[in-house]
N, C-alpha and C positions, 0 to 999 in steps of 0.2 A: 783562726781559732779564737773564739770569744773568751771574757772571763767568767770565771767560776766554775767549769764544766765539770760535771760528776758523770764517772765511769767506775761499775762495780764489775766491770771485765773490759779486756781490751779490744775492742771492733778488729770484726775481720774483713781488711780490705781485699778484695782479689781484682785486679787490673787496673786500668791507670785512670779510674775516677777522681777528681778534682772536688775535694772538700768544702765546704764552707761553714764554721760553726757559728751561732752566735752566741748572745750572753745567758749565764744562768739556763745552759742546757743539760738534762739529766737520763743520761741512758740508764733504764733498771736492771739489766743484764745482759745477755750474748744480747749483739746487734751486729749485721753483713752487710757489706756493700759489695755487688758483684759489678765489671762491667765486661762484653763479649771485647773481642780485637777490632769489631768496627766503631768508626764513630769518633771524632776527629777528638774534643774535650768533654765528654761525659760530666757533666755536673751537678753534686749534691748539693742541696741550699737546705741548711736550719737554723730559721731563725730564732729570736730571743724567747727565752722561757719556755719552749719545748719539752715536754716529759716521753718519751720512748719506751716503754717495756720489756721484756725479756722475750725475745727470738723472737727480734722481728729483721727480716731482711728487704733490701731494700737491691733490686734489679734497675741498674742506670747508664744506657746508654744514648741517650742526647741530656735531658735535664729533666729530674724530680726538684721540687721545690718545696720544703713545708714551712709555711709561714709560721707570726709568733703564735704566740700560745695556745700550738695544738697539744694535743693528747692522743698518740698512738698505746691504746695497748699491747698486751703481750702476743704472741704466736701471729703477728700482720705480715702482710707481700706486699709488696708496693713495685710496680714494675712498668716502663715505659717500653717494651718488649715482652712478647711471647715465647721470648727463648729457642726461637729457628723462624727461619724465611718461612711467610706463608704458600707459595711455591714448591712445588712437589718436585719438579727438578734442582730449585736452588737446595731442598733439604738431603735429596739422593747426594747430590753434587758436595755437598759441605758448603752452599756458596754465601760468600754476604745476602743480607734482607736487601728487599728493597727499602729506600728512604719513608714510603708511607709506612712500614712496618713498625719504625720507632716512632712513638709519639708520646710526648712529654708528659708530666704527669703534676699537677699542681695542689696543694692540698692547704685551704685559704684561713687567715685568722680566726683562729677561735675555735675549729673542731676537731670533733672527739671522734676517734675513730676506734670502733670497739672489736674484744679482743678476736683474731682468729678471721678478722676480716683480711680479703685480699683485693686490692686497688690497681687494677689495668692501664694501660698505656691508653694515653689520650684523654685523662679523665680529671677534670676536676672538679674539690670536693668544696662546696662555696662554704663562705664564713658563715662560721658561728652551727654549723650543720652537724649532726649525728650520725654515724654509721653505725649501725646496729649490731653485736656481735655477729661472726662466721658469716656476712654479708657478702657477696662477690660482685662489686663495681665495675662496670663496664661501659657506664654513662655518665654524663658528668650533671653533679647533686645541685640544685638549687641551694642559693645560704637561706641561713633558717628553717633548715627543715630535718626531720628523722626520716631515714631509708633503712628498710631491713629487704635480705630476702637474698635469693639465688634465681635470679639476676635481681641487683637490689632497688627497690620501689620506694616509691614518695610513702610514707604511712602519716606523717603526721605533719603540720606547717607552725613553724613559732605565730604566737596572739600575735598582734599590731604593739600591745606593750612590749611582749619579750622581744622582739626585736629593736625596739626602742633603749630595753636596756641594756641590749647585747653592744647597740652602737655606742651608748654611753660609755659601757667599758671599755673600748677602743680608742675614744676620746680620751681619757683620764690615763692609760695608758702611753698616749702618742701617740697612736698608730693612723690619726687620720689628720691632714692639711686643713688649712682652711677653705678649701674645696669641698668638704666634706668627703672624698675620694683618699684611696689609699693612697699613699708617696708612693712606694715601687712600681705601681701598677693603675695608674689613672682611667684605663680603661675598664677596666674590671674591679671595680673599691670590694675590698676586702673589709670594709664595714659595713657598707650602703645598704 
């Protein structure tokens, strides 16, 4: 649990999800974390300066991740699961998914994810990118860019400067080596 966290309600955890907060995180109201009986350590990650809105839940069983300073608004899903086996006898059956059925869910420096959107399994949302309100993700965004839509599309691409100055703010913040590459994640820079 990081410092300074603000909670204008108290989250509701349902199963044995593994938290991670970091600093200067602020939930605006109801926030859920579910996770089903499979799945060895389920893991939430948010990091520093995170703003969260009211009723947003968060489905997690292998690892959601949202990096610093996103912005989830209010009424979002976020979920690395479909909530039952895609399998027509595992769902008769009550049985565990199979392993391709969870799939992790990343959501990268910098963006905004607007209100009423929901974010699928397997998908990450690149830095500095926009999700459009009531969007339904199910690909994963390019950074730099607005998506809107049911399934949600490329509609717009940051200039060459606003990317320039989205990196700049990531620099002055910390968030980038001097690789230019994100620290957590050097394969995938959650600046670049």
């Amino acid at each position: 649990m990081g410092k300074h966290l603000q909670l204008q309600r108290l989250p509701v955890v349902s199963g044995h999800t593994i938290l991670h907060i970091g600093d200067d995180v602020r939930f605006s109201g109801s926030f859920a974390v579910y996770s089903g009986r499979f799945g060895n350590r389920p893991t939430l990650r948010i990091g520093n300066r995170v703003f969260i809105g009211s009723n947003v839940t968060v489905t997690c069983n292998q690892e959601v991740v949202i990096e610093d300073d996103v912005l989830i608004a209010s009424n979002c899903r976020i979920s690395d699961y479909d909530g039952h086996p895609s399998s027509l006898e595992k769902r008769i059956s009550k049985g565990a998914p199979d392993p391709e059925d969870i799939r992790p869910v990343r959501i990268r420096k910098g963006a905004w994810i607007g209100c009423g959107s929901h974010i699928f399994k397997g998908v990450t949302i690149g830095a500095g990118s926009i999700v459009g309100a009531n969007s339904v993700v199910t690909h994963d965004v390019p950074a730099y860019c607005v998506v809107a839509g049911s399934p949600a599309r490329v509609v717009k691409t940051a200039s060459r400067f606003q990317r320039g100055e989205l990196r700049d703010n990531c620099i002055r913040r910390g968030g980038l080596n001097t690789s230019g590459r994100s620290e957590e994640n050097s394969n995938a820079s959650a600046c670049s």
